[in-house]
Rosetta silent file (secondary structure, phi, psi, omega in degrees, C-alpha in Angstrom):
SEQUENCE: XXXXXXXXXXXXXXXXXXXXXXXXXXXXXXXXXXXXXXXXXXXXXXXXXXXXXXXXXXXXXXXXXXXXXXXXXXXXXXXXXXXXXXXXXXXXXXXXXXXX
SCORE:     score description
SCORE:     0.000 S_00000001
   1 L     0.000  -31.346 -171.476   81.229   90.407  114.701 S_00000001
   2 H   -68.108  -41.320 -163.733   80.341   93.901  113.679 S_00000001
   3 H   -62.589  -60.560 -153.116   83.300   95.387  115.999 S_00000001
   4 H   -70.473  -34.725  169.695   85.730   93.210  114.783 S_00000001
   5 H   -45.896  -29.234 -178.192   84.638   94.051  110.838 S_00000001
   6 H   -69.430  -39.894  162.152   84.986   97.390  111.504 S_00000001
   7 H   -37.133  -47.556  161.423   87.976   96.981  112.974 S_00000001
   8 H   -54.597  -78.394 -166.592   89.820   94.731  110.061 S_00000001
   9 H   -26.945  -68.502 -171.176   88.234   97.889  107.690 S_00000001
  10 H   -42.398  -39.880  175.285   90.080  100.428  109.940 S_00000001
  11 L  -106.652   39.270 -172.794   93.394   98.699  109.684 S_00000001
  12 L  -119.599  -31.034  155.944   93.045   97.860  105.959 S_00000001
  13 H   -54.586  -25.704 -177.181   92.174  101.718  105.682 S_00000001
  14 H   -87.979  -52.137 -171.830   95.853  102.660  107.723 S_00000001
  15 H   -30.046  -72.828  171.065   97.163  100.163  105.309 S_00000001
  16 H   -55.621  -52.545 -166.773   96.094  101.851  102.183 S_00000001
  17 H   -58.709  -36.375  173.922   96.772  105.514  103.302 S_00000001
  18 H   -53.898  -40.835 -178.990  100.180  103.854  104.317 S_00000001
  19 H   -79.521  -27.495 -179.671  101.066  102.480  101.198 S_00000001
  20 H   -65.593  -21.169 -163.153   99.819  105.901   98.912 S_00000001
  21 H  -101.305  -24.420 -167.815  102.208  108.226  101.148 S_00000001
  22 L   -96.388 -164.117 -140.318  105.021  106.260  101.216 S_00000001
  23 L  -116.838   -7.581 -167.075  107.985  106.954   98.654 S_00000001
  24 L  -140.499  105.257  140.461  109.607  102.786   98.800 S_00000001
  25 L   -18.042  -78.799 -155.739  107.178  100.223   97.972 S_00000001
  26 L   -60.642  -29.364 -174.166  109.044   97.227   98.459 S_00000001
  27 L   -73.345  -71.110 -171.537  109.590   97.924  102.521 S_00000001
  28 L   -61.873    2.233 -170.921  106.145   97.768  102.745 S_00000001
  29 L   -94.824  142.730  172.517  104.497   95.075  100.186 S_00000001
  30 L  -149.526 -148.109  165.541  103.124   91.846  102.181 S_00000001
  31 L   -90.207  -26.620  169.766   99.887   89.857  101.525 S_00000001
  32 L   -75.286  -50.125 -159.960   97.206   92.901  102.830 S_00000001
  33 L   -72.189  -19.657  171.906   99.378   95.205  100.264 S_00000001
  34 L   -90.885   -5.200  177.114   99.096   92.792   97.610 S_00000001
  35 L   -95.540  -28.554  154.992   95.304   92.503   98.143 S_00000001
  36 H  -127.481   47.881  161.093   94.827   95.398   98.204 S_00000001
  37 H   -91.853   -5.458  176.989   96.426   96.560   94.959 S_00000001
  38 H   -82.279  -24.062  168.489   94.299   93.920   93.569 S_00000001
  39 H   -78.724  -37.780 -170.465   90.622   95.739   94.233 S_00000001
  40 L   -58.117  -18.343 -171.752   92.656   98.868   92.998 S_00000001
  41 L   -88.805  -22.938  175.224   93.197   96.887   90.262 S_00000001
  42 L   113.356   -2.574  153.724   89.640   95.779   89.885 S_00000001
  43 L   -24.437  -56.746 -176.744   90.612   92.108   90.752 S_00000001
  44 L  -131.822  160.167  166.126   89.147   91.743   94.229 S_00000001
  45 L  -100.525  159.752  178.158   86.280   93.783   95.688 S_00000001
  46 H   -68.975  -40.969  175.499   86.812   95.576   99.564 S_00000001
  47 H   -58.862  -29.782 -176.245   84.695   92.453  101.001 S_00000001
  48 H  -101.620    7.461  153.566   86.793   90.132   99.878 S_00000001
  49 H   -70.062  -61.146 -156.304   90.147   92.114  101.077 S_00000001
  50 H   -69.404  -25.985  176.013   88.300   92.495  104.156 S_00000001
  51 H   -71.084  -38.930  177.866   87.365   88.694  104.326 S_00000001
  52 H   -68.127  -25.053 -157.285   90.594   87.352  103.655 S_00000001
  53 H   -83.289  -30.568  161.512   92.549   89.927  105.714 S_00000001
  54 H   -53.323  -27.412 -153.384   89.924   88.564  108.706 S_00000001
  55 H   -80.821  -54.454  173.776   90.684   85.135  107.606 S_00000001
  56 H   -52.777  -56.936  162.887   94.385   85.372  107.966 S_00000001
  57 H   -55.634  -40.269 -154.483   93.740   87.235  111.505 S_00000001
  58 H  -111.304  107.494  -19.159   91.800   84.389  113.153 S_00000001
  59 H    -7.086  -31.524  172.386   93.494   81.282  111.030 S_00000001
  60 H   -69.940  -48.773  178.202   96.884   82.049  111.422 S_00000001
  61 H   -41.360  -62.295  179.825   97.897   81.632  114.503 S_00000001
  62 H   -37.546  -57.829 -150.334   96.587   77.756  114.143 S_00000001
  63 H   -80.993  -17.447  176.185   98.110   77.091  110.823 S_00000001
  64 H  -101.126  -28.246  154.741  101.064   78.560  111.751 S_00000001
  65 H   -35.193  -68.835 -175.128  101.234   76.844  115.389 S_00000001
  66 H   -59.244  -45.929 -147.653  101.094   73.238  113.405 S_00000001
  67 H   -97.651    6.820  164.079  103.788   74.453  110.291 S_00000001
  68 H   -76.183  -48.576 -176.004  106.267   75.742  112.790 S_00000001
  69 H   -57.861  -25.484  177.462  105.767   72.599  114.913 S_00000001
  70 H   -76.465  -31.272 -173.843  106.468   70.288  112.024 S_00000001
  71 H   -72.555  -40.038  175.946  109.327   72.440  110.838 S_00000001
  72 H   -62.429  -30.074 -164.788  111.377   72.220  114.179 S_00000001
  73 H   -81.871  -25.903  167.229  110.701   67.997  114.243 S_00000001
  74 H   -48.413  -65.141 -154.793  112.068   67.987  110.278 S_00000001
  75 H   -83.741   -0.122  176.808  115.124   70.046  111.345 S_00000001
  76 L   -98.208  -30.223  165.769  115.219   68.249  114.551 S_00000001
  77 L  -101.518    1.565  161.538  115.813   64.718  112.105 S_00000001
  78 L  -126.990   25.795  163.003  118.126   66.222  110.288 S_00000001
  79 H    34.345  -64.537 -161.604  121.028   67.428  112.005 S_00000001
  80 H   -63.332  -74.379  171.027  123.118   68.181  108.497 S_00000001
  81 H   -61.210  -30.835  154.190  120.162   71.132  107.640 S_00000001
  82 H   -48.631  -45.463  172.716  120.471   72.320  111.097 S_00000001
  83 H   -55.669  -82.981  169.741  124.166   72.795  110.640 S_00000001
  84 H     1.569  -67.837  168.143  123.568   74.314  107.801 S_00000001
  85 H   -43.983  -44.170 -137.640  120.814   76.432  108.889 S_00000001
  86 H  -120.116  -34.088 -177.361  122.908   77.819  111.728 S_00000001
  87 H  -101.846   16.654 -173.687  125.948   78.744  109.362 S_00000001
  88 H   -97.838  -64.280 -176.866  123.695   80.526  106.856 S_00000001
  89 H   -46.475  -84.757 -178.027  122.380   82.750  110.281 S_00000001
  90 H   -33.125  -26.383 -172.522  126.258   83.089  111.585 S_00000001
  91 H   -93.815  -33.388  141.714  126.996   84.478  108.015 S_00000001
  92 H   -25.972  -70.266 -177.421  124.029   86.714  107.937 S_00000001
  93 L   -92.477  -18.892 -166.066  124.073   88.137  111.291 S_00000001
  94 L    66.869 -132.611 -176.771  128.007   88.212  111.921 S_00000001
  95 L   -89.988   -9.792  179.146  128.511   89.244  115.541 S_00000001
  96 L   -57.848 -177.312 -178.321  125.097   91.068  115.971 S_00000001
  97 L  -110.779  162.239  176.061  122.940   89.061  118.759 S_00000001
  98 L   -69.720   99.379 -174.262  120.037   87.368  117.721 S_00000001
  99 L  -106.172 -174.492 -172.041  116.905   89.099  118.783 S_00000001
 100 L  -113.447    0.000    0.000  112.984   87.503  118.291 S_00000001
């Protein structure tokens, strides 16, 4: 438990130094970057960026396991937002290939 706090600290620490050096925000703002402009702001305290940013490590996978799986059987019953879905991508990517 100790390792992994320090660890979360360590990358919450690359995080910050990342966001003060660089010169474009916006490529870089997520949910750690918005947390932690919020203790800079006086908002949040560093435990509870570091709890949520743990929380998020070891919760996520599940929660995201289950809302993917529900999202393919929606789009899987609906044919019409698949099409859709597919010509949005084709319009998007053009001729590049599709990578993961």
């Amino acid at each position: 438990s100790k390792d992994l706090k320090g660890a979360m600290e360590n990358l919450i620490e690359q995080k910050r130094q990342k966001l003060s050096t660089t010169e474009k925000l916006d490529e870089h703002m997520d949910f750690a970057s918005q947390l932690i402009f919020a203790q800079n702001r006086g908002d949040l305290t560093a435990e509870n960026v570091n709890q949520c940013v743990l929380e998020m490590m070891i919760a996520a996978p599940d929660t995201l396991s289950v809302t993917l799986f529900f999202m393919l059987i929606l789009i899987a019953e609906h044919p019409t937002v698949e099409e859709e879905m597919m010509r949005e991508i084709e319009t998007v990517m053009g001729k590049q290939e599709l990578q993961s």
